[in-house]
C-alpha positions as CSV (number, residue, x, y, z in Angstrom):
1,X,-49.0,148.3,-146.7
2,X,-51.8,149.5,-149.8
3,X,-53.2,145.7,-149.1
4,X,-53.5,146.5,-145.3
5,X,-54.5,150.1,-145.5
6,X,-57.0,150.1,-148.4
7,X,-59.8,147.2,-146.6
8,X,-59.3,148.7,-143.3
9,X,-60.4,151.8,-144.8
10,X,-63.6,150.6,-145.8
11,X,-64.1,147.6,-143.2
12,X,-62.9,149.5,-140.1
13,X,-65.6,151.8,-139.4
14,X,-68.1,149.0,-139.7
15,X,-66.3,146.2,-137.8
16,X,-65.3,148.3,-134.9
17,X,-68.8,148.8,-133.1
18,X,-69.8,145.2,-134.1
19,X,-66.6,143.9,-132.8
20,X,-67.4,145.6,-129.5
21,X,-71.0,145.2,-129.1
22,X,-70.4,141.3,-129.4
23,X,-67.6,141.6,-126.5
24,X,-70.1,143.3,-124.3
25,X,-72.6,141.6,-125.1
26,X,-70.4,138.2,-124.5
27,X,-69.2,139.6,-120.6
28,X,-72.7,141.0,-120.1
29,X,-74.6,137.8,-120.6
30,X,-71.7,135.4,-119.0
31,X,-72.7,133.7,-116.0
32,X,-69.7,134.6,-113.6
33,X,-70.5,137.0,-110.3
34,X,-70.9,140.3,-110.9
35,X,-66.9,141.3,-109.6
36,X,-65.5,139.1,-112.1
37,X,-67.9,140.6,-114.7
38,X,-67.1,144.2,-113.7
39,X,-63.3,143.3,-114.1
40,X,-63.9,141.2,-117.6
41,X,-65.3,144.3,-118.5
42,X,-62.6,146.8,-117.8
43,X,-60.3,145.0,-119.1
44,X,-62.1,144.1,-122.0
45,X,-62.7,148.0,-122.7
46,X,-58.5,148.5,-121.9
47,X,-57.8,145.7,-124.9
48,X,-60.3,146.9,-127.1
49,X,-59.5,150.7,-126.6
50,X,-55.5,149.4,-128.0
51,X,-56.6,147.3,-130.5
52,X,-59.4,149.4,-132.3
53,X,-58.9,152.6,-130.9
54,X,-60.0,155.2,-133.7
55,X,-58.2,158.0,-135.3
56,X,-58.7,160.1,-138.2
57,X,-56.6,160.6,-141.2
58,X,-57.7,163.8,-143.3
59,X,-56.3,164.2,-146.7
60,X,-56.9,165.1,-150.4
61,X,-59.4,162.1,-150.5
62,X,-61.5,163.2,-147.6
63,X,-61.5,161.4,-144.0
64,X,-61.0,158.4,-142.3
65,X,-61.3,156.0,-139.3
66,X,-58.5,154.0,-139.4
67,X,-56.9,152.3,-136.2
68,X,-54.2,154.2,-134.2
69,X,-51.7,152.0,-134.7
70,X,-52.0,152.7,-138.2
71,X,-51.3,155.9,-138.8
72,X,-48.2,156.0,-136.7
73,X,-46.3,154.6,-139.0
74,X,-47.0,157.3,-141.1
75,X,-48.0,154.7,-144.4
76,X,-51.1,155.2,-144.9
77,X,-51.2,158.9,-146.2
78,X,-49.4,157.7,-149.1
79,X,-51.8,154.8,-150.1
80,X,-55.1,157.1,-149.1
């Protein structure tokens, strides 16, 4: 779990607005009608929201964005 936990510390705040700026930016600029854009979006912001959804883990060694999914298994305060 350290292998996991310790990048993502580092690389998560980073790659999360890059990862969705390039998704918008991908539906935005597609050439589809402007209901199957709208739709692309929503669930694009759904999928992203589940898969990089933020949340913050505060300990001894300050704080940090790490995904949701994450910190529910409860892991990553011993590795932080």
């Amino acid at each position: 779990m350290a292998l996991l936990t310790a990048p993502l510390v580092f690389l998560f705040p980073i790659g999360m607005p890059v990862a969705t700026l390039i998704a918008v930016l991908k539906v935005s600029l597609s050439k589809h009608p402007l209901r199957s854009r709208l739709l692309r979006s929503l669930l694009l912001a759904i999928l992203l929201t589940l898969a990089l959804g933020p949340a913050i883990e505060q300990n001894g060694a300050g704080s940090f964005a790490l995904p949701w999914w994450l910190l529910l298994s409860g892991s990553p305060k011993h590795y932080v």
